[in-house]
PDB file of N, CA, C and O in Angstrom:
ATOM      1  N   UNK A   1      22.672  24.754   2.653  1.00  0.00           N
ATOM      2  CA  UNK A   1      21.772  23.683   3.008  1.00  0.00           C
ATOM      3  C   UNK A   1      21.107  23.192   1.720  1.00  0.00           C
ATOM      4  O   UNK A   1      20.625  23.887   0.825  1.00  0.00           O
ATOM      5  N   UNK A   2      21.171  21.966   1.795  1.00  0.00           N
ATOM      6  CA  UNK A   2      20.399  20.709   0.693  1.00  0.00           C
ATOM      7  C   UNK A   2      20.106  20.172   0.829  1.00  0.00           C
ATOM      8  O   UNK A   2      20.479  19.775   1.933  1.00  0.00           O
ATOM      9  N   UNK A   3      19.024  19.195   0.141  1.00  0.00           N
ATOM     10  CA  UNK A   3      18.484  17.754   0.414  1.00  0.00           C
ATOM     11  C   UNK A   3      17.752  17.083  -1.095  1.00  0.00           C
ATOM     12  O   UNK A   3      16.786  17.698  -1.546  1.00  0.00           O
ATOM     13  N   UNK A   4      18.108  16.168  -1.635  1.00  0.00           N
ATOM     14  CA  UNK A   4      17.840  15.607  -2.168  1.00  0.00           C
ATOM     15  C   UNK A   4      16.284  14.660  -2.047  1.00  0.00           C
ATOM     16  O   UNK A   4      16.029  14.061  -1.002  1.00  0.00           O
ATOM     17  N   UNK A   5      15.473  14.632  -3.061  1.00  0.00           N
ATOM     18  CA  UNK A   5      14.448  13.893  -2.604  1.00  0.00           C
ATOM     19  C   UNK A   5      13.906  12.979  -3.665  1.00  0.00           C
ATOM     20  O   UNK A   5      13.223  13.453  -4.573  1.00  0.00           O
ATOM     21  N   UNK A   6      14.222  11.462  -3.589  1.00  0.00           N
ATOM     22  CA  UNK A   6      14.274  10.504  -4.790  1.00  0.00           C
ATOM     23  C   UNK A   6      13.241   9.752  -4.841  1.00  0.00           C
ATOM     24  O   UNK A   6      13.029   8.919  -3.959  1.00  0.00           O
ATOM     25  N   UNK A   7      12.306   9.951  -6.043  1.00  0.00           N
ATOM     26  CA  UNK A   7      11.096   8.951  -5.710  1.00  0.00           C
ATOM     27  C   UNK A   7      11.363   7.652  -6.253  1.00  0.00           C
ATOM     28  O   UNK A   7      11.972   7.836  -7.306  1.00  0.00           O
ATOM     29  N   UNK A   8      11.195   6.379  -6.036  1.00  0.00           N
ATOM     30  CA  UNK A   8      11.457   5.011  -7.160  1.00  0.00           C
ATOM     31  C   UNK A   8      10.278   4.926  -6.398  1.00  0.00           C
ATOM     32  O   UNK A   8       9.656   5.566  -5.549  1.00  0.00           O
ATOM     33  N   UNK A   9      10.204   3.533  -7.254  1.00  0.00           N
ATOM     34  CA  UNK A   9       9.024   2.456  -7.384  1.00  0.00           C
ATOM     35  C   UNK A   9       9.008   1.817  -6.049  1.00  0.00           C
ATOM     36  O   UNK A   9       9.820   2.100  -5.167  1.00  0.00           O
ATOM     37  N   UNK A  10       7.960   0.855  -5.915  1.00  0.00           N
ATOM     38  CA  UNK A  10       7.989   0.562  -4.268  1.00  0.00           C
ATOM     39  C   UNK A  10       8.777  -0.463  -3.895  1.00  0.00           C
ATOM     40  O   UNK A  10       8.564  -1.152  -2.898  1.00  0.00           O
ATOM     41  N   UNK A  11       9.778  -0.617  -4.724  1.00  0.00           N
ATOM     42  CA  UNK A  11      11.324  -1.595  -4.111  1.00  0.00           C
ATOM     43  C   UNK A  11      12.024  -0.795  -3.565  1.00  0.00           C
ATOM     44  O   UNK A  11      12.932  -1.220  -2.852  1.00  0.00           O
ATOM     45  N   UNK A  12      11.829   0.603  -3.721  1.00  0.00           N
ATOM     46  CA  UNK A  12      12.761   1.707  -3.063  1.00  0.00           C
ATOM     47  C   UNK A  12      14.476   1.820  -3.970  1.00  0.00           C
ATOM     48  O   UNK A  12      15.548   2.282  -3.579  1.00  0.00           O
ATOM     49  N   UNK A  13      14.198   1.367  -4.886  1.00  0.00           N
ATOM     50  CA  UNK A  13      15.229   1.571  -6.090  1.00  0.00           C
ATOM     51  C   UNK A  13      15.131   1.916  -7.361  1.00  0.00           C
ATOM     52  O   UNK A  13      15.955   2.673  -7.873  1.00  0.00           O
ATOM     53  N   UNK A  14      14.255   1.475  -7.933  1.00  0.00           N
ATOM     54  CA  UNK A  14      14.049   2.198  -9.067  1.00  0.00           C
ATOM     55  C   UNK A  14      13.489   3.152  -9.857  1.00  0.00           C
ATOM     56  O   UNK A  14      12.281   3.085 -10.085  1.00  0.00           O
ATOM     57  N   UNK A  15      14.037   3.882 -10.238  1.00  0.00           N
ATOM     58  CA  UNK A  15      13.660   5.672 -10.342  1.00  0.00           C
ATOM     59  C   UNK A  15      12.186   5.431 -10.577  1.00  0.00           C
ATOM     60  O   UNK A  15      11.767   4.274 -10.526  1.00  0.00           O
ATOM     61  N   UNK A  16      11.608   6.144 -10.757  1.00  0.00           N
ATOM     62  CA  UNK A  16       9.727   6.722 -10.613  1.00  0.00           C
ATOM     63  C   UNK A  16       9.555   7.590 -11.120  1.00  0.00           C
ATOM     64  O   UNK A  16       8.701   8.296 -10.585  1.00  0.00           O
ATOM     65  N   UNK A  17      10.164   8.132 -12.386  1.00  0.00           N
ATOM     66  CA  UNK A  17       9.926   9.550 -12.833  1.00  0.00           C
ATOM     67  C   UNK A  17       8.565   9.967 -13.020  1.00  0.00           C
ATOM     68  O   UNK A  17       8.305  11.104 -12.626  1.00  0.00           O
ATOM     69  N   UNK A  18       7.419   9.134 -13.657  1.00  0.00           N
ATOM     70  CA  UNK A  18       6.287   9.553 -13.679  1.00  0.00           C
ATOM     71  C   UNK A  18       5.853   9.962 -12.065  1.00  0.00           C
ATOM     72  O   UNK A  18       5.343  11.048 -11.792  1.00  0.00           O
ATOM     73  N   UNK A  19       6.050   9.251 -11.384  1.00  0.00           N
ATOM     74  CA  UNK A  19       5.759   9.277  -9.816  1.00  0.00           C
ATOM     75  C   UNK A  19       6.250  11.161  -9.337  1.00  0.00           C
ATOM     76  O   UNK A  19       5.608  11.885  -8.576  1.00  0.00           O
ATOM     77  N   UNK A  20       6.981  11.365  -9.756  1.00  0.00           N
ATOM     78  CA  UNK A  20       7.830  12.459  -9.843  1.00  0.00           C
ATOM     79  C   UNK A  20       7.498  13.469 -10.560  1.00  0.00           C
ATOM     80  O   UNK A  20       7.727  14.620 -10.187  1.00  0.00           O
ATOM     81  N   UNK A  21       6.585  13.016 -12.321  1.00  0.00           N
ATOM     82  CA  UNK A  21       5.785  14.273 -13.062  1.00  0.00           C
ATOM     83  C   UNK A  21       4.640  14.795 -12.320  1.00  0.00           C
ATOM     84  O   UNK A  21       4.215  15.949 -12.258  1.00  0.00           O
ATOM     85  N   UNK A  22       4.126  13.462 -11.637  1.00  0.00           N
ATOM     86  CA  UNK A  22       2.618  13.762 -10.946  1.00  0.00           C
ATOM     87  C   UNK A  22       3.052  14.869  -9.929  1.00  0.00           C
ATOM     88  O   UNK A  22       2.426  15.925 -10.027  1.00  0.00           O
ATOM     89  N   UNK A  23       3.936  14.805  -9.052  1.00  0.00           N
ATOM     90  CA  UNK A  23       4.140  15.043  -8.273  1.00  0.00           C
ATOM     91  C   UNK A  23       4.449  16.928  -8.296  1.00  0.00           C
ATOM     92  O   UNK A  23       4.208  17.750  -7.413  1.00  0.00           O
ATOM     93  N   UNK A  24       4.896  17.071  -9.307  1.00  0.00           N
ATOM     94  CA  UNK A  24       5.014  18.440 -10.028  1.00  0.00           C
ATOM     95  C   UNK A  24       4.165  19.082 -10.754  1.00  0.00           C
ATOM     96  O   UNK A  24       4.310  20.270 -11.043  1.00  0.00           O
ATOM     97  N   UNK A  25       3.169  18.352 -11.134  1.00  0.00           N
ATOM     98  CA  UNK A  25       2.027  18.771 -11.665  1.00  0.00           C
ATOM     99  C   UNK A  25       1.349  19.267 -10.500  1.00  0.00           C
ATOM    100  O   UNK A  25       1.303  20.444 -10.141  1.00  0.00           O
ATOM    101  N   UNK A  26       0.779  18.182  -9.888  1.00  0.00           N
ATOM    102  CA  UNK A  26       0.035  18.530  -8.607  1.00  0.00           C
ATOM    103  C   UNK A  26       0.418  19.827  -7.477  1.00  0.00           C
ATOM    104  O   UNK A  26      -0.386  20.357  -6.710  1.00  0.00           O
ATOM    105  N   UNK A  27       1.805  20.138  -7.620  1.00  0.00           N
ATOM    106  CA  UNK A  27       2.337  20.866  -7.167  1.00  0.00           C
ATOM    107  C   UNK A  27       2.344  22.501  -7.666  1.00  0.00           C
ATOM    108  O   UNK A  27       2.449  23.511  -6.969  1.00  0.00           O
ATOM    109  N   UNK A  28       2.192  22.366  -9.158  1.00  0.00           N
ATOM    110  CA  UNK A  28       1.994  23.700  -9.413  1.00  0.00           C
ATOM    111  C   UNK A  28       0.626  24.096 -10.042  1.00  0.00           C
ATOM    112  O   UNK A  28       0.586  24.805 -11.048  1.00  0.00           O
ATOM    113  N   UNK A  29      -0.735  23.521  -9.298  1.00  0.00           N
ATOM    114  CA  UNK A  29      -1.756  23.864  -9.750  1.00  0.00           C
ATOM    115  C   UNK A  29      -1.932  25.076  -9.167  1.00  0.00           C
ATOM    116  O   UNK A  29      -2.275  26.090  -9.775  1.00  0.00           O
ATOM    117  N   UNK A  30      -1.577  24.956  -7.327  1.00  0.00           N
ATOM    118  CA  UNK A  30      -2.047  26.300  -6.805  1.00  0.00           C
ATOM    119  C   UNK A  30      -3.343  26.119  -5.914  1.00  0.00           C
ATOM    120  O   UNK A  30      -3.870  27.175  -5.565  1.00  0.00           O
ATOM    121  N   UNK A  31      -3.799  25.220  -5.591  1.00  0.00           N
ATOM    122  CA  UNK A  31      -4.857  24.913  -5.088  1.00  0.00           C
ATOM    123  C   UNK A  31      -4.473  23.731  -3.603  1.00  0.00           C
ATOM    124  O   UNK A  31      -5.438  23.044  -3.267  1.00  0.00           O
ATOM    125  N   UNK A  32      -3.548  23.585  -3.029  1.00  0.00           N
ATOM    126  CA  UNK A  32      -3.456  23.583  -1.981  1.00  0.00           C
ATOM    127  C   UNK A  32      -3.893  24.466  -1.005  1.00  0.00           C
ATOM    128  O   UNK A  32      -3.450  25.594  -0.791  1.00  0.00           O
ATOM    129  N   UNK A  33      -4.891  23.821  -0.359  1.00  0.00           N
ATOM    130  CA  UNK A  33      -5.039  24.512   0.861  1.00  0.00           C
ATOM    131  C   UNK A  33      -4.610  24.185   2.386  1.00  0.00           C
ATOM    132  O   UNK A  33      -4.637  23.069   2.904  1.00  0.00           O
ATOM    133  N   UNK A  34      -4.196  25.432   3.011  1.00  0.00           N
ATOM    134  CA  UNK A  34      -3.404  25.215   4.245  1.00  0.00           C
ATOM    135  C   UNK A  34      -3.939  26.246   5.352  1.00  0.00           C
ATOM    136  O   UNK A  34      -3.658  27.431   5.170  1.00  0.00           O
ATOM    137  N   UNK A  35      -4.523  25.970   6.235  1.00  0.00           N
ATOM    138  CA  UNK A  35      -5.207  27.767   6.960  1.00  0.00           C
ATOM    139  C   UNK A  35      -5.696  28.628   6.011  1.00  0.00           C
ATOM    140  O   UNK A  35      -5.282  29.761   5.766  1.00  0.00           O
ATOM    141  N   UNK A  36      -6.552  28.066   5.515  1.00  0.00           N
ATOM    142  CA  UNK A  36      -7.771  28.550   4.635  1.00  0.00           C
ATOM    143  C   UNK A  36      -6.757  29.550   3.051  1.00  0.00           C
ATOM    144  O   UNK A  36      -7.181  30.217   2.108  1.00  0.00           O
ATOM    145  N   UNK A  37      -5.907  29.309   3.319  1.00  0.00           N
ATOM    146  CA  UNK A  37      -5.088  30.036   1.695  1.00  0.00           C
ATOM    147  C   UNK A  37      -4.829  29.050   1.078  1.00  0.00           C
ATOM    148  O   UNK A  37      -4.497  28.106   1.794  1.00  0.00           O
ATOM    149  N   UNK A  38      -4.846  28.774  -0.480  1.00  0.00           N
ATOM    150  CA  UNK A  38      -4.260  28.368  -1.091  1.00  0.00           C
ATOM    151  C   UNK A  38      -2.341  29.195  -1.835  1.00  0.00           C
ATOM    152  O   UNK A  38      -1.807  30.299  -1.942  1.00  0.00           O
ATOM    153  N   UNK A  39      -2.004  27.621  -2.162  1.00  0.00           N
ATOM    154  CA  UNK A  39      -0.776  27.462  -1.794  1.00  0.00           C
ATOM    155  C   UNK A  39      -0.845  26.400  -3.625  1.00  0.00           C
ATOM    156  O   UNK A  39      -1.608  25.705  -4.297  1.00  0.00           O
ATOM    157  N   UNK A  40       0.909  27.126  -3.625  1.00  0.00           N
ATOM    158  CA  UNK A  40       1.011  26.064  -5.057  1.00  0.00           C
ATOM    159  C   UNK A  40       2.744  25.796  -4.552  1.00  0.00           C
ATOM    160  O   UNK A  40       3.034  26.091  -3.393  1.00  0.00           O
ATOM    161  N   UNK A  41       3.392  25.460  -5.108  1.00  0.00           N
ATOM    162  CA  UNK A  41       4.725  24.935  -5.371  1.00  0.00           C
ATOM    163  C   UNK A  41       5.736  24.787  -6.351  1.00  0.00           C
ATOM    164  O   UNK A  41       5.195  24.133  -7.243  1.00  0.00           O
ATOM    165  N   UNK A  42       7.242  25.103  -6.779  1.00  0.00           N
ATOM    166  CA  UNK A  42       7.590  24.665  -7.414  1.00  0.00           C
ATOM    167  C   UNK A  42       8.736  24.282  -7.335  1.00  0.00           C
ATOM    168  O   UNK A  42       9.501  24.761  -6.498  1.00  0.00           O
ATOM    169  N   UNK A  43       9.066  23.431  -8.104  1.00  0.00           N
ATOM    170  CA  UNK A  43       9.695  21.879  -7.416  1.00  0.00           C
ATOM    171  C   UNK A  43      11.019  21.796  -8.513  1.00  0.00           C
ATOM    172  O   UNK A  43      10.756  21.572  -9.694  1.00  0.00           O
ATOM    173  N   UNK A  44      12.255  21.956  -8.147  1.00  0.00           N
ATOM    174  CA  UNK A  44      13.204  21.785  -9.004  1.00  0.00           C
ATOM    175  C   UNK A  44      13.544  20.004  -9.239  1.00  0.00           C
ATOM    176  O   UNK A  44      14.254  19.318  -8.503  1.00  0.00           O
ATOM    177  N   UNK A  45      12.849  19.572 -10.406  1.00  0.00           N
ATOM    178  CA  UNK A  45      13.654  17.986 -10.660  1.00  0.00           C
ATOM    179  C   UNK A  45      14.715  17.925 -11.562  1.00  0.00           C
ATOM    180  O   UNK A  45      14.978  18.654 -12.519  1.00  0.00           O
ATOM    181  N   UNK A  46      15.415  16.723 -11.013  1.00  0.00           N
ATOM    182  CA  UNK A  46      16.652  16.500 -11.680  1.00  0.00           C
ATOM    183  C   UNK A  46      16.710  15.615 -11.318  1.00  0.00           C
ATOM    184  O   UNK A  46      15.746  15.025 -10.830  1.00  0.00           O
ATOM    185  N   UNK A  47      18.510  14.894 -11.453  1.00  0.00           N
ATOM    186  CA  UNK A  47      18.935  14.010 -11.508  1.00  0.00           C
ATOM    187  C   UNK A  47      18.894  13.029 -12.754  1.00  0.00           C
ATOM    188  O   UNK A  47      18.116  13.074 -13.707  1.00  0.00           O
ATOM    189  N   UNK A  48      19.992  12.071 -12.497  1.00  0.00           N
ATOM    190  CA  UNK A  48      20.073  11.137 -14.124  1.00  0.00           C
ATOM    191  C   UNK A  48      18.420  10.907 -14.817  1.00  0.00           C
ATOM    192  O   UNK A  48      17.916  11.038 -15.932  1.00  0.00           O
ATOM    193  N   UNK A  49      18.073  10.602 -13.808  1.00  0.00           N
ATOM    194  CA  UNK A  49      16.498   9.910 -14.118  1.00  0.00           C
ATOM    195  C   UNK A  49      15.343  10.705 -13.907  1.00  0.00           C
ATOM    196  O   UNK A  49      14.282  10.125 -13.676  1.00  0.00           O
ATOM    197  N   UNK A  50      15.391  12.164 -13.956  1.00  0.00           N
ATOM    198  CA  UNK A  50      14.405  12.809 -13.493  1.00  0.00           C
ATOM    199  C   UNK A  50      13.534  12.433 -12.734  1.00  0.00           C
ATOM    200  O   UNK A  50      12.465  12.273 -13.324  1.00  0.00           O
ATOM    201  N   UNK A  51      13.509  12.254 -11.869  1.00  0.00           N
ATOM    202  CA  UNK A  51      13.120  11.529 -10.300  1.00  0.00           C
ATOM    203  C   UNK A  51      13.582  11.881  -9.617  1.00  0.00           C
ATOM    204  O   UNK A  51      13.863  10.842  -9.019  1.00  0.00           O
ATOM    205  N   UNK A  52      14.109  12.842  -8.918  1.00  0.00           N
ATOM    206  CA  UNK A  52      14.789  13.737  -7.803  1.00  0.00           C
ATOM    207  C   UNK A  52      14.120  14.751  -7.383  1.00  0.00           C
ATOM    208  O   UNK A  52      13.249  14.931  -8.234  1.00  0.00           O
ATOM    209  N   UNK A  53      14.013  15.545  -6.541  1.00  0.00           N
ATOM    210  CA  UNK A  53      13.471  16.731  -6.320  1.00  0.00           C
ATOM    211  C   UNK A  53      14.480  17.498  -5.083  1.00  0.00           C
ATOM    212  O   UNK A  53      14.600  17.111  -3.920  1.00  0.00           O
ATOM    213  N   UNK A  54      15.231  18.841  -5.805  1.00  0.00           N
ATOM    214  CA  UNK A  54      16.274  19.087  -5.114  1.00  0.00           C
ATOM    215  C   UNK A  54      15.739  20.256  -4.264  1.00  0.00           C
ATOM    216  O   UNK A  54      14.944  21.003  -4.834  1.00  0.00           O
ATOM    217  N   UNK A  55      16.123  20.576  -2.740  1.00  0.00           N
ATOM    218  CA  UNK A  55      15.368  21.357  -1.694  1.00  0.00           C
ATOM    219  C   UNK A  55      16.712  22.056  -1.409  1.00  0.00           C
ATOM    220  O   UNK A  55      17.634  21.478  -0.834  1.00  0.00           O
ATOM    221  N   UNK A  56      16.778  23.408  -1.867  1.00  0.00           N
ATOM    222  CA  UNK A  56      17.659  24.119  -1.647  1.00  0.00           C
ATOM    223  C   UNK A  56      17.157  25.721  -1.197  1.00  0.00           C
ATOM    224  O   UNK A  56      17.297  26.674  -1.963  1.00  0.00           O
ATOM    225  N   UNK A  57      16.522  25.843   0.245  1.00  0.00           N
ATOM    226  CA  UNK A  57      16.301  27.109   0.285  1.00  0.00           C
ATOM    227  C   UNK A  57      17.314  28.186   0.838  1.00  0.00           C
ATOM    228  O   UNK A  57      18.453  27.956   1.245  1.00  0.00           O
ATOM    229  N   UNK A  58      16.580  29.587   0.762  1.00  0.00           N
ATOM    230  CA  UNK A  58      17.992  30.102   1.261  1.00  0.00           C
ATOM    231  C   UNK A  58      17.909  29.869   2.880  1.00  0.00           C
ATOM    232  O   UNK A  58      17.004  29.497   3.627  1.00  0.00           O
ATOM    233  N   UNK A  59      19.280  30.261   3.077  1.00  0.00           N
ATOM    234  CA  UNK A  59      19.446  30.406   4.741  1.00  0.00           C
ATOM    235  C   UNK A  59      18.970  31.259   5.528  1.00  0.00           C
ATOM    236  O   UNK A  59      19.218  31.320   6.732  1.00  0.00           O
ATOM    237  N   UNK A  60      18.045  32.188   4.733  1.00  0.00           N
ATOM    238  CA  UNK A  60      17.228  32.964   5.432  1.00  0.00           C
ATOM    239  C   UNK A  60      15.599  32.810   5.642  1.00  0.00           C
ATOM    240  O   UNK A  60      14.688  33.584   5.935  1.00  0.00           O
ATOM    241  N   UNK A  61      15.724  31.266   5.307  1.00  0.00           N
ATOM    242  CA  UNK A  61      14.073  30.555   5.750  1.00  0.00           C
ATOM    243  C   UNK A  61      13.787  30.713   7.083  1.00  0.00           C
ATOM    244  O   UNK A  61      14.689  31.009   7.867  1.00  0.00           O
ATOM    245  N   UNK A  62      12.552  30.541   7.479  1.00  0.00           N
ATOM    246  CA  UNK A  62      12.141  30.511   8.688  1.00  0.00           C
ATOM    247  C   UNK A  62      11.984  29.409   8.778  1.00  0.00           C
ATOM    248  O   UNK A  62      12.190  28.593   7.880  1.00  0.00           O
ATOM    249  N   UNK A  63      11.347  29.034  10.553  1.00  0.00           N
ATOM    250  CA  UNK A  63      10.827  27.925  10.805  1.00  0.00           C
ATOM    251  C   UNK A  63       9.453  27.512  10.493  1.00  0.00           C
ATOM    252  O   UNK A  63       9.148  26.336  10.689  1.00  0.00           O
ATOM    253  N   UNK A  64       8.383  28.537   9.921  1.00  0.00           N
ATOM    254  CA  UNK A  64       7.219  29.208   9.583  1.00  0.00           C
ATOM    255  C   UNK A  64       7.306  28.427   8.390  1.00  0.00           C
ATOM    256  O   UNK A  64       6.526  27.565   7.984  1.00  0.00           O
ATOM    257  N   UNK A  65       8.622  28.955   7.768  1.00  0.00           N
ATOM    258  CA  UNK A  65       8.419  28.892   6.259  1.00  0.00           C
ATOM    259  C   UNK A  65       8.731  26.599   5.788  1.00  0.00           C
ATOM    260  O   UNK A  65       8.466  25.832   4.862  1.00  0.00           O
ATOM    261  N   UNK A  66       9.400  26.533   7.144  1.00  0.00           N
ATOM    262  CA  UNK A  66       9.659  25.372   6.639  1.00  0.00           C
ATOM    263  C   UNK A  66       8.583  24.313   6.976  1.00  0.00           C
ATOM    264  O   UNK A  66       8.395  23.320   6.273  1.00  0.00           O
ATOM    265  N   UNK A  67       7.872  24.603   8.134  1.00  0.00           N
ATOM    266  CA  UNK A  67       6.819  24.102   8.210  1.00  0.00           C
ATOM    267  C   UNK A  67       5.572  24.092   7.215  1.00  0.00           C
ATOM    268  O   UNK A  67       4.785  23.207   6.881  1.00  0.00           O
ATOM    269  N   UNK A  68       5.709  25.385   6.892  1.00  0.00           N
ATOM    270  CA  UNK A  68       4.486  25.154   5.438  1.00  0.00           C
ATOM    271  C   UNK A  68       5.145  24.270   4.624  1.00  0.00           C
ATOM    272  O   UNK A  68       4.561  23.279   4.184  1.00  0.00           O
ATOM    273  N   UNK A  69       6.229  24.497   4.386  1.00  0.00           N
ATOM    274  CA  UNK A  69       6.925  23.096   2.832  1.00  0.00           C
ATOM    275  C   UNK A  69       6.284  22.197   3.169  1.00  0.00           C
ATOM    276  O   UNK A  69       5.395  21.711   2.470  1.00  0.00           O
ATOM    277  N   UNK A  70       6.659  21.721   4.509  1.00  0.00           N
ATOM    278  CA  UNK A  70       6.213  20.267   5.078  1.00  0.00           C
ATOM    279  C   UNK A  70       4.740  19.829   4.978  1.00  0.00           C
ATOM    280  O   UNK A  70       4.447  18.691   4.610  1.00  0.00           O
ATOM    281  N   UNK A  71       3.884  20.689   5.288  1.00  0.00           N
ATOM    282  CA  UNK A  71       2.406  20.492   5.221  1.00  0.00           C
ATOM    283  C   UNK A  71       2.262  20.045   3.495  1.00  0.00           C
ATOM    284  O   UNK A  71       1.832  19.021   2.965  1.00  0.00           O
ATOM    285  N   UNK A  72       2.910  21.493   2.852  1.00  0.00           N
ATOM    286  CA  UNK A  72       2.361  21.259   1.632  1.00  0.00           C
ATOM    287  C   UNK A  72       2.876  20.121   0.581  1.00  0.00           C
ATOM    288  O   UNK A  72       2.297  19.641  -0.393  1.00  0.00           O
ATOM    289  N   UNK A  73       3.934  19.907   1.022  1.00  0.00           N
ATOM    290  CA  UNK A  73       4.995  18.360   0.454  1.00  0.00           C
ATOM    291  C   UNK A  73       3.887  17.148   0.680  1.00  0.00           C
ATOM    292  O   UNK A  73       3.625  16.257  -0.128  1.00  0.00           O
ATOM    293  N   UNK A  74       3.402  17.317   1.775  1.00  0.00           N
ATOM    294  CA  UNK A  74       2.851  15.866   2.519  1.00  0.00           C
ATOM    295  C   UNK A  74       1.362  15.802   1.890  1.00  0.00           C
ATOM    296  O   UNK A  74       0.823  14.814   1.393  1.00  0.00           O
ATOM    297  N   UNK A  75       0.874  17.007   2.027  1.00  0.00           N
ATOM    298  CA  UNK A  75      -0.734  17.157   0.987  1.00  0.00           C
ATOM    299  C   UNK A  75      -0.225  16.394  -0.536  1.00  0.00           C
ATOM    300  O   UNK A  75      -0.075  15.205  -0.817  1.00  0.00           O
ATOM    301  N   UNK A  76      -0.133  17.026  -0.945  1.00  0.00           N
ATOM    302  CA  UNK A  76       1.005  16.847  -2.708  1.00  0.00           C
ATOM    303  C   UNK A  76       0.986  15.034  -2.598  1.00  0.00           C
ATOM    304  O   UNK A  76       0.109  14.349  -3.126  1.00  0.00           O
ATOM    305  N   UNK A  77       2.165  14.470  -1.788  1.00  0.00           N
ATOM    306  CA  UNK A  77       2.377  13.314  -1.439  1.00  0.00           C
ATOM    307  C   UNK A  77       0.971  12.259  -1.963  1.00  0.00           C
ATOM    308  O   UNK A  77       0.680  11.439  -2.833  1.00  0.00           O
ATOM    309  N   UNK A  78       0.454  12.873  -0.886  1.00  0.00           N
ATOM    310  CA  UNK A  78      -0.900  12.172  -0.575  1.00  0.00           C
ATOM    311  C   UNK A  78      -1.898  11.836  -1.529  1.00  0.00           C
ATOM    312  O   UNK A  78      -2.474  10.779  -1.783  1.00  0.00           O
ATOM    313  N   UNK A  79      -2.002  13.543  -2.227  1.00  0.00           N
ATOM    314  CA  UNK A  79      -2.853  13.476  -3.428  1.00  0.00           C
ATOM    315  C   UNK A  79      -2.173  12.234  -4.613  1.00  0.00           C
ATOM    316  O   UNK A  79      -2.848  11.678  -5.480  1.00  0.00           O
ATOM    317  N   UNK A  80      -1.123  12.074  -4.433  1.00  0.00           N
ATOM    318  CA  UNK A  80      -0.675  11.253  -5.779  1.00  0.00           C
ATOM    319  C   UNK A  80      -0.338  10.155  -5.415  1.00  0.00           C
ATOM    320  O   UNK A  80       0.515   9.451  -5.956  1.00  0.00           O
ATOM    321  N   UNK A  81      -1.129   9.840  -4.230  1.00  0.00           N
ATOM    322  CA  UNK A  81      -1.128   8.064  -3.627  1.00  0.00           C
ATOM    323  C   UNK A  81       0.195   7.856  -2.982  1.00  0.00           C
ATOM    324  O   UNK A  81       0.388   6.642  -2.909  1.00  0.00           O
ATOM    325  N   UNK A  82       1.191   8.532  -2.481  1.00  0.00           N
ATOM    326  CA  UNK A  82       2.576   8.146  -1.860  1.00  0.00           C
ATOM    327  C   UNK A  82       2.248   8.045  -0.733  1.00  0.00           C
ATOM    328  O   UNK A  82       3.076   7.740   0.126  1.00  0.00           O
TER     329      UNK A  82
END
């Protein structure tokens, strides 16, 4: 299991890499909070344009576990105006 995740600019085409540094910064401060714990992240980017963010967990995730990504993806998001 994979998923690719491409940020561009708001034409929805052109890469966003800064959009994409923020996004990794913010991600590995560690200060997400979710049910009173903090929570940090780290975020494999790639692609030609460093603007990608590749989601490859193992197959032994939970549904637990994927739901926190989601919370904490969407906090992250938010904080950096997306």
């Amino acid at each position: 299991m994979a998923l690719r995740i491409e940020m561009t600019k708001s034409d929805g085409f052109t890469p966003d890499k800064a959009l994409a540094d923020r996004i990794v910064d913010e991600a590995m401060k560690g200060d997400i909070e979710v049910n009173g714990k903090k929570y940090g992240l780290v975020l494999d980017i790639g692609g030609h344009y460093k603007n990608a963010f590749t989601l490859a967990p193992p197959l032994t995730i939970s549904y637990e576990e994927m739901d926190l990504f989601i919370q904490l993806f969407e906090l992250i998001l938010k904080r950096c105006g997306v």
